[in-house]
C-alpha positions, 0 to 999 in steps of 0.5 A, a space after each residue: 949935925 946928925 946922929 949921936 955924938 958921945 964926946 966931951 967939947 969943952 967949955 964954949 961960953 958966948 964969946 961977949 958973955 959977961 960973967 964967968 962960967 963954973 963947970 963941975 968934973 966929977 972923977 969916979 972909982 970904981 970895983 969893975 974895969 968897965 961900966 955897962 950902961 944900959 940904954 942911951 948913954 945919958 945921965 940917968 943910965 950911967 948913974 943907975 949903972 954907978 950903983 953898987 960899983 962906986 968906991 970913991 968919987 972927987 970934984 973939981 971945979 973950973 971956971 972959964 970966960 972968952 971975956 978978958 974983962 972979967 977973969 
């Protein structure tokens, strides 16, 4: 797969994996209807943005198997 791909997937363990997997989500407020981020949108670009505009954040935490044994 070429280029960049800025989407979300979803959860895609190993479908004989033998444990189950966490995933943390982590839903932001914030004072601006947009955030610019500078350079490649990657982790450390979108946390130098947040600063400054966060009011508010929350965490959820999943967890997933394909395995049926184990959920």
């Amino acid at each position: 797969m070429k280029g960049d791909y800025f989407g979300y997937d979803g959860p895609c363990p190993p479908w004989n994996d033998s444990i189950v997997h966490h995933y943390i989500f982590t839903l932001y407020a914030l004072d601006v209807d947009r955030l610019e981020v500078e350079d490649e949108l990657a982790a450390e670009s979108v946390q130098a943005a947040l600063k400054g505009h966060l009011l508010a954040e929350a965490k959820l935490m999943g967890t997933y198997s394909l395995n049926s044994r184990i959920r």
